[in-house]
C-alpha positions, 0 to 999 in steps of 0.5 A: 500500500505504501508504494501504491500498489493498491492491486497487489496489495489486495492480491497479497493480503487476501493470499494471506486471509486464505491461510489464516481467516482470524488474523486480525492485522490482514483483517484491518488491513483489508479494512484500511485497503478497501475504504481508505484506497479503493473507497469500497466502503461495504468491503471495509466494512465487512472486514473490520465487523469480522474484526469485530467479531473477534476482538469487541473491544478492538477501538480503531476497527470501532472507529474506522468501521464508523467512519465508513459507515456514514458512506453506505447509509 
């Protein structure tokens, strides 16, 4: 992401979900991917509610899936 490589970004992050679906920094990651890059906001936020699901108390996924949210409403 940080050289603006947004597609193989994605490619390798959903690469890594594959071997492991609960890993939360591929999860916010994707998060962060989808809704600050590619302004998918529905995409950001499925992942930050799977994030969610398996931290409750995770604050920056709370607030970042926020933020999106005022997107799709």
């Amino acid at each position: 992401m940080l050289k603006n490589s947004l597609g193989a970004a994605e490619e390798l992050l959903l690469k890594m979900l594959e071997q492991d679906y609960k890993c939360i920094p591929v999860l916010s990651n994707l998060g962060h991917l989808y809704g600050r890059h590619l302004s998918e906001f529905e995409n950001a936020i499925k992942y930050y509610d799977i994030v969610l699901e398996l931290e409750p108390d995770n604050a920056w996924a709370r607030d970042a899936r926020r933020r999106y949210l005022r997107y799709v409403e």
